[in-house]
C-alpha positions in Angstrom: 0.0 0.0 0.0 1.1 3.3 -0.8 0.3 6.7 1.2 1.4 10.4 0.4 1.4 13.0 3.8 3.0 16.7 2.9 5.7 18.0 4.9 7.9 21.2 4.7 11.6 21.7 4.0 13.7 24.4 4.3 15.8 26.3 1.6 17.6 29.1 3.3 14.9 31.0 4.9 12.3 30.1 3.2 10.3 26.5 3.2 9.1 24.5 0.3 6.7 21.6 -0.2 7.9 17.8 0.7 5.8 15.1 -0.4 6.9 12.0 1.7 5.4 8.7 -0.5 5.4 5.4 1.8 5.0 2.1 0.3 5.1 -0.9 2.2 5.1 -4.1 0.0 5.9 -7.4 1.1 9.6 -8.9 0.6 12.6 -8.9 2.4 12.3 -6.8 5.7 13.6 -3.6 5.3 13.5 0.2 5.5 14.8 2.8 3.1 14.6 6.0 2.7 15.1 8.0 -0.7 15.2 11.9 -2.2 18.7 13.3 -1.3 18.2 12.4 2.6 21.3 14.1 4.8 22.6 11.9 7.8 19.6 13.4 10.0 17.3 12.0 8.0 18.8 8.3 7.0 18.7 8.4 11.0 15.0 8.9 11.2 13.9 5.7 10.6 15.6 3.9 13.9 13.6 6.9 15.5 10.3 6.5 13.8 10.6 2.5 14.1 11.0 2.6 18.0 8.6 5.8 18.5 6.0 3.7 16.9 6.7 0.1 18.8 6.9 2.0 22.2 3.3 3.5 21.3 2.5 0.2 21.8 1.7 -0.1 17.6 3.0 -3.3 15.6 5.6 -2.2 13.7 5.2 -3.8 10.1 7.9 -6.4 9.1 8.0 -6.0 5.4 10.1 -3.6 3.0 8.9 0.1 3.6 10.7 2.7 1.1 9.9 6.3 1.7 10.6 8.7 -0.8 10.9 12.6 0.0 10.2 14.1 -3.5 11.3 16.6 -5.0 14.1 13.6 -5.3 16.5 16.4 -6.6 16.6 18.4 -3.6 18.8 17.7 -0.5 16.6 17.1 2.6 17.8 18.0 6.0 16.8 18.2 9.6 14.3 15.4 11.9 11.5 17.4 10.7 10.5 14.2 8.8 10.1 12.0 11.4 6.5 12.9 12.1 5.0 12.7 8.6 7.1 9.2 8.1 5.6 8.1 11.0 2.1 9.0 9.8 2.6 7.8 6.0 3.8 4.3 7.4 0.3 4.7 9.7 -1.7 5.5 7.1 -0.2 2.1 5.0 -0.7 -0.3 7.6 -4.7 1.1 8.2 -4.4 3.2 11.6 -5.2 6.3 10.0 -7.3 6.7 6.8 -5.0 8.7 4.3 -8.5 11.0 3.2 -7.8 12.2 6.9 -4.8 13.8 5.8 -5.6 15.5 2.7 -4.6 19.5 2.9 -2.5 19.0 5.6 1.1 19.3 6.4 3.0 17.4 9.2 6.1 18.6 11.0 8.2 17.5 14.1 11.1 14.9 15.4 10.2 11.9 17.0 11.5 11.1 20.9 11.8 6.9 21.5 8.9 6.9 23.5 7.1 8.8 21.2 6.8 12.0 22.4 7.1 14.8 19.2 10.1 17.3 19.8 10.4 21.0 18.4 12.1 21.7 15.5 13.5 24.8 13.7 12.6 26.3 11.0 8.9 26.2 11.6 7.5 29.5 10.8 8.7 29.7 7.3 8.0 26.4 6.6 4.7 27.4 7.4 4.3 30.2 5.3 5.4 28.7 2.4 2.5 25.6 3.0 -0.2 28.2 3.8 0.8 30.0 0.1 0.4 26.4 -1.2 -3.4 26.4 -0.3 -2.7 24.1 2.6 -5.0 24.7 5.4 -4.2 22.6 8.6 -0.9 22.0 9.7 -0.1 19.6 12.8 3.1 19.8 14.7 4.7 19.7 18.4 3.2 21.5 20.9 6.2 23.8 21.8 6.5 24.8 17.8 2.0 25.6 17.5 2.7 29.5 19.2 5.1 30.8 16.6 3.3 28.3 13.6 -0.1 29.9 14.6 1.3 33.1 13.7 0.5 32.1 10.1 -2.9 33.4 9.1 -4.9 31.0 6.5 -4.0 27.9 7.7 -5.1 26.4 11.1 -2.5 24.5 13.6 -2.8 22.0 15.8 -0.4 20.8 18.1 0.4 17.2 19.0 2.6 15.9 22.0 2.5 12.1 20.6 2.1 9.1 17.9 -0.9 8.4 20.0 -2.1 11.6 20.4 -2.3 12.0 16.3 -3.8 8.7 15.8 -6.6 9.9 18.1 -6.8 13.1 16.8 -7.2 12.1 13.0 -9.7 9.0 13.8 -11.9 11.7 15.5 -12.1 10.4 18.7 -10.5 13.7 20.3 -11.1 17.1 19.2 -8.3 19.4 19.2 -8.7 22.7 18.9 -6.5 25.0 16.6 -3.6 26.8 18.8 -4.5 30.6 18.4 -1.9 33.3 18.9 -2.8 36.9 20.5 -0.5 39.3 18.6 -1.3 42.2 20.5 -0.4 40.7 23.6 3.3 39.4 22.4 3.6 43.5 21.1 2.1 44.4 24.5 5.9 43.6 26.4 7.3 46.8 27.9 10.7 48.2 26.9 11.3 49.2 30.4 14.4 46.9 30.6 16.3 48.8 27.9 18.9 51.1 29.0 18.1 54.9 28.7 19.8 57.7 27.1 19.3 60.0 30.8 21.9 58.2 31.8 24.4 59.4 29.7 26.5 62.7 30.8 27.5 65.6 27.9 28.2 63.6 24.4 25.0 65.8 23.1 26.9 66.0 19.5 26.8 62.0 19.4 23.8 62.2 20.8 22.2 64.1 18.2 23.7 62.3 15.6 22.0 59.0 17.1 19.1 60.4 17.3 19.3 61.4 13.4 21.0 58.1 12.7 17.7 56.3 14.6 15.7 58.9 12.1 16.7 57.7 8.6 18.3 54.5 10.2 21.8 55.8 9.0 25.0 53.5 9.9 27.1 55.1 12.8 31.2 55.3 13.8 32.3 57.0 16.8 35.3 58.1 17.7 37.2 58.7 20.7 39.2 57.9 23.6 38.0 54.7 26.3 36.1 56.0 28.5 34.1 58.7 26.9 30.9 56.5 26.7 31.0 54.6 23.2 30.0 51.6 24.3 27.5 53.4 26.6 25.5 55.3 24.1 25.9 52.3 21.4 23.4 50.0 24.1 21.1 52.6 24.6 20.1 53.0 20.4 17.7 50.4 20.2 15.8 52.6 22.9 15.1 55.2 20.8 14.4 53.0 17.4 10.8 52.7 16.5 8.9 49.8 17.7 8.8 47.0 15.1 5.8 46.3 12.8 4.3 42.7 12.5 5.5 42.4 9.3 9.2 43.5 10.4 8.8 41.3 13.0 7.9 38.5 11.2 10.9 38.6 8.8 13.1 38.1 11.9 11.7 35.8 13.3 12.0 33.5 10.1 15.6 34.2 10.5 16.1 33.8 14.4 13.9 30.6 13.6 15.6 29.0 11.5 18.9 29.7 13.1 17.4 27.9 16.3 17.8 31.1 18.3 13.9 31.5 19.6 14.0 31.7 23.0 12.0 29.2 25.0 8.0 30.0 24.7 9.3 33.3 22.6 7.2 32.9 19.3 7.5 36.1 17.9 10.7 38.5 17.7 9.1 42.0 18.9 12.0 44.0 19.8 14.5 45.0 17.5 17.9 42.7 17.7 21.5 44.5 18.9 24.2 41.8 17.6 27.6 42.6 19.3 30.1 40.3 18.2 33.3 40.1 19.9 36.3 40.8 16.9 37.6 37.7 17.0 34.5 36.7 14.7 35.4 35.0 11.7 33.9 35.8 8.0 31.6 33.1 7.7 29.6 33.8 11.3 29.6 37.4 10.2 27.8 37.4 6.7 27.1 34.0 7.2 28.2 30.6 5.8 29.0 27.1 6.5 29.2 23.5 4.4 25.1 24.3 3.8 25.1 28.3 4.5 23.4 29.3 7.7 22.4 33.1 8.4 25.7 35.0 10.1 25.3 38.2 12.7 24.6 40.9 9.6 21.0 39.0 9.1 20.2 38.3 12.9 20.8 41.9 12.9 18.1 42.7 10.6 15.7 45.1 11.6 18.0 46.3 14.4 21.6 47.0 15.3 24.9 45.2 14.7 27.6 47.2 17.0 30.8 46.5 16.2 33.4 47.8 19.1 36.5 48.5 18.7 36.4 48.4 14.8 39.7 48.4 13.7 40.9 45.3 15.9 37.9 42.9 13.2 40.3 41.2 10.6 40.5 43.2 8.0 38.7 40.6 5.6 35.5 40.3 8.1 35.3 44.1 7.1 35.4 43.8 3.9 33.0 41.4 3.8 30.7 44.1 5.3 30.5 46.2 1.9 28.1 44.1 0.1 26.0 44.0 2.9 26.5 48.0 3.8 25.5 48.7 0.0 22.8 46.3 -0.5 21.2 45.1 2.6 21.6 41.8 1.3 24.1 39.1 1.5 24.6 36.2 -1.2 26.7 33.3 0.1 27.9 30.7 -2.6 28.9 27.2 -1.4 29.2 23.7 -3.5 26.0 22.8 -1.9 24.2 25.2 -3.1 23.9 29.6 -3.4 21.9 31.6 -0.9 20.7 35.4 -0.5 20.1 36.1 3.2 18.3 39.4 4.3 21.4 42.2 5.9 19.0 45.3 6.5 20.8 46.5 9.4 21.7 49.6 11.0 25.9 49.6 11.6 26.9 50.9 14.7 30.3 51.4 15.0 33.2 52.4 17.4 37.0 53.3 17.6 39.8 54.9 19.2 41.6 57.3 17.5 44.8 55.0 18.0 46.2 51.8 19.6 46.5 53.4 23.3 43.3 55.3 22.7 44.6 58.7 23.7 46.0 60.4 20.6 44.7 64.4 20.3 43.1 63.7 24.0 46.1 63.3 26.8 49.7 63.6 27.4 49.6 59.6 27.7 49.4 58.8 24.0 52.8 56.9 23.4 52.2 55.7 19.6 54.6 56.8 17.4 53.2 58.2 13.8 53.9 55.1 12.2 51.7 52.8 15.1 48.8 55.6 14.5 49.3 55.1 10.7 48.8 51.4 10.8 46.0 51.5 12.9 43.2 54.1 11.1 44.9 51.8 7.8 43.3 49.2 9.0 39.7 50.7 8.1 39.6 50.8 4.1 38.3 54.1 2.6 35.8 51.7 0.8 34.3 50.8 3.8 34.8 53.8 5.3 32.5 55.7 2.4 29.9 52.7 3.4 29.2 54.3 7.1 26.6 57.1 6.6 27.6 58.8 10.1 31.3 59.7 11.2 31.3 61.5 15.1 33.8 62.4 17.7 33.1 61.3 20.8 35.5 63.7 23.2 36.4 62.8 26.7 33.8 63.4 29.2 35.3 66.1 31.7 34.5 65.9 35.7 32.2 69.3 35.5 29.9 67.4 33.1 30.1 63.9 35.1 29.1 66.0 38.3 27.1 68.9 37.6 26.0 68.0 33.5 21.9 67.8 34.5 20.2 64.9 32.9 19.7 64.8 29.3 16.9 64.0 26.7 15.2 60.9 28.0 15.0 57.7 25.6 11.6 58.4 25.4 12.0 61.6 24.4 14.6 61.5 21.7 12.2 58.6 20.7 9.1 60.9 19.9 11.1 62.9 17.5 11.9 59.8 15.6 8.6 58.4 15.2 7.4 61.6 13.8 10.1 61.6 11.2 9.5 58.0 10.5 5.7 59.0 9.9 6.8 61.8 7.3 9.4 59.1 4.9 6.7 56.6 5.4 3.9 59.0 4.0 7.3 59.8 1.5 8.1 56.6 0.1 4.5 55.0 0.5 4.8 53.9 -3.6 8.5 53.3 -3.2 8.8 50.2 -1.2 11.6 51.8 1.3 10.8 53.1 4.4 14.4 55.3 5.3 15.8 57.6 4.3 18.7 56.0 4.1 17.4 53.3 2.0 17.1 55.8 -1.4 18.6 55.0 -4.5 20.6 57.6 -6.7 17.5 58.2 -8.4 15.1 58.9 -5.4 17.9 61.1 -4.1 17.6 62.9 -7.2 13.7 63.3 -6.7 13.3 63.8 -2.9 16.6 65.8 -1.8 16.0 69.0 -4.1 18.7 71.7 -3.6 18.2 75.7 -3.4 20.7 77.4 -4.8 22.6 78.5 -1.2 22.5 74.8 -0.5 23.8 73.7 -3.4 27.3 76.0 -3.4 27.7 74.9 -0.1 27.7 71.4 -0.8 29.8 72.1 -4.1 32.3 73.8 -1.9 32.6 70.9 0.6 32.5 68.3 -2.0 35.3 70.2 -3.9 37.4 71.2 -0.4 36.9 67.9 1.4 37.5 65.9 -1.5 34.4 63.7 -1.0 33.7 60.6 -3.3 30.0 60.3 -5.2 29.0 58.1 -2.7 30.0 60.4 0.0 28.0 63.1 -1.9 24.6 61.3 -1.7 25.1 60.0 1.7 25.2 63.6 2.7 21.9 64.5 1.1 20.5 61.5 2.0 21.0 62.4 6.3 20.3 66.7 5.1 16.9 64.9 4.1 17.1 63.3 8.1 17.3 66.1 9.5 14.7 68.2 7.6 12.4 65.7 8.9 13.5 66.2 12.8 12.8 69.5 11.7 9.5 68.7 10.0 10.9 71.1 7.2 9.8 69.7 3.3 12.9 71.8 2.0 16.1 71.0 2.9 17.9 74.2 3.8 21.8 75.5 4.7 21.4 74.7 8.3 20.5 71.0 6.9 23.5 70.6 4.7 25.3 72.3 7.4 24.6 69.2 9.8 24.8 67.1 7.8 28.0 67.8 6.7 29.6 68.0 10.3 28.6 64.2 11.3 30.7 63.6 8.1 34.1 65.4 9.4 36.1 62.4 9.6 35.3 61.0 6.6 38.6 61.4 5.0 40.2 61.5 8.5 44.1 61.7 8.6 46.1 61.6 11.6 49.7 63.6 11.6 
């Protein structure tokens, strides 16, 4: 007898359609399975044989060949087990295969039984509900984030047992439903706020523009003046996700395996911090089969990388495609994949290997030391980062007697209403940012008077800036004309804009 149960696979992030065919025929005892299985899944049978015997079913004694079609693409993961399990069900009569029909079947099998989570769920999902599927059973701890799926109704299941009841209609399950407004609900109390944070109200300011266009950051300065400080307290003035934002993360954070326990839904942007002994591939991401790397489980959010220059200098320069295209493409003989990158870079450095050059007497690097340092930045890279600031050395008047700044909350405010004005912007664009405009949008939304425009020409000619350098510059002038709810971008604009780019061509003497 032959039976056919759908299951999902996973090709990067996203899932596709696995038809698992059973046939059990009599002949020499036996089990095989077929259609590009990896180790995980050649495995699966001694799992789905003993799950099955210890839920005290007869396990058949014949040949049983499974086939995971499409036959042409590699198959990975346990999440086969539980559709095996129900296709060789279906063949020896315990479930009626017309029972099955329009649904998908997901999970890993325990010894005993039981059905285990597995990752990858939520695309997998998606792709089955686009598919016209429209019930989908799976483990119980995987139903949360798989009900966030509208179209298709879930069901979870703890055991064989439990299915075999479940199908045969002699226990009704309901579907698992998800209350989105309730996972959005979670306060952001717990992130740190920028009240906290002593003088610095030129970095400050050009966070809170950065957090305005989502522009990519470096700052500058000596240890101690609050880099690090300030860097942890950006996603508290970021703009609160929206469910489709968040629902592109969590595909990535779910396949990666990084879901927290009972977390179905990512609904606070990420901050990735990476120490610099990171290599390439956990960066951009990579691997034998290429896995996501710390520029996509940024998305959405912040990737601060401290202390910049001590990154090897080929993890940086595998930051330019990313920086340029908010993608990243990842080839490897098993196969090519595009991962999402649409992060916001913050960045931070001192101004040389001691930390104190142009600050205090202490500076011992010689010219040469200093040299090789800032080197180890490329100007290539360097044109990438939208925002360039000094952060100065915090003096013991402004530690004492500086009165609180801005709160998070605050600075936050005046974000959101410039995120309202470039969504209202770019609605028929399909970007969001300011700093997400092409050449040709900069063209059409960053129009020039004529004061503006010698200005510009005589920093562009005097500061010797690149073409990318130019648009960046128009592109936070736009910024801050929306901080200033202004539809014109004026001198004072360009002005700005042109000082949080002062050390784009930096040279130390």
């Amino acid at each position: 007898m032959i039976s056919e149960i759908n299951s999902c696979g996973l090709y990067g992030i996203d899932g596709f359609i696995v038809e698992v065919e059973t046939d059990i025929s009599k002949g020499f005892p036996g089990f095989e399975i077929v259609g590009l299985p990896d180790n995980a899944v050649k495995e699966s049978k001694e799992r789905v044989r003993t799950a099955i015997k210890n839920s005290g079913i007869d396990f058949p004694v014949k040949k049983i060949t499974v086939n995971l079609a499409p036959a042409d693409t590699k198959k990975e993961g346990s999440v086969y087990d539980f559709p095996i399990a129900v296709g060789i069900l279906c063949c020896i009569g315990f479930i009626a295969q017309e029972k099955t029909e329009g649904a998908v079947f997901l999970g890993e099998l325990s010894l005993d039984g039981r059905l285990k989570p597995v990752n990858g769920v939520l695309p997998m999902v998606m792709s089955a509900a686009q598919k016209g599927f429209k019930k989908c059973f799976l483990p119980s701890a995987n139903a949360t984030e798989a009900a966030l799926v509208a179209d298709i109704d879930v069901y979870a299941v703890d055991n064989i047992a439990d299915i075999v009841s479940i199908l045969n209609g002699r226990v009704i399950r309901e579907k698992t439903f998800v209350d989105i407004d309730a996972l959005f609900a979670v306060s952001d109390n717990d992130l740190a706020d920028f009240k906290d944070v002593k003088g610095q109200e030129t970095v400050k300011r050009a966070l809170e523009i950065a957090a305005a266009g989502m522009h990519n950051v470096l700052m500058i300065g000596p240890p101690g003046s609050g880099k690090t400080m300030m860097a942890k307290r950006f996603p508290s003035i970021l703009p609160p996700l929206s469910f489709k934002e968040s629902i592109e993360i969590t595909k990535i954070y779910s396949v990666s395996g990084l879901l927290k326990n009972k977390e179905a839904l990512i609904t606070k942007r990420p901050f990735r911090a990476p120490h610099h002994t990171i290599s390439g591939s956990a960066m951009v991401g990579g691997g034998r089969i290429p896995r996501p790397g710390e520029v996509s489980l940024a998305g959405k959010g912040v990737l601060f990388l401290d202390e910049l220059p001590e990154f090897q200098r080929n993890v940086l320069e595998e930051l330019r495609q990313p920086l340029e295209d908010r993608t990243v493409s990842i080839s490897r003989v098993n196969g090519s994949m595009t991962y999402p990158a649409d992060f916001t870079m913050i960045a931070s450095m001192n101004p040389c290997p001691c930390g104190y050059y142009g600050y205090s007497d202490k500076c011992t690097c010689s010219a040469n030391q200093i040299s090789k340092y800032m080197s180890r930045i490329s100007g290539p890279l360097l044109d990438r980062i939208d925002i360039q600031v000094e952060a100065s050395a915090v003096n013991y008047d402004e530690l004492e007697n500086a009165p609180s700044g801005k709160t998070s909350a605050q600075i936050r405010e005046n974000v959101m209403r410039a995120h309202e004005i470039q969504l209202k912007r770019f609605k028929n664009d399909g970007i969001y940012f300011n700093s997400q405009l092409s050449a040709a949008q900069v063209e059409k939304y960053c129009h020039l008077g004529k004061a503006e425009n010698e200005l510009l020409k005589k920093a562009f000619e005097t500061m010797n800036f690149s073409a990318r350098s130019y648009h960046k510059i128009l592109k936070i002038a736009r910024t801050v004309a929306d901080l200033d709810a202004s539809e014109n971008i004026t001198v004072n604009h360009i002005a700005q804009a042109l000082q949080l780019r002062n050390l784009d061509r930096l040279k130390l003497s």
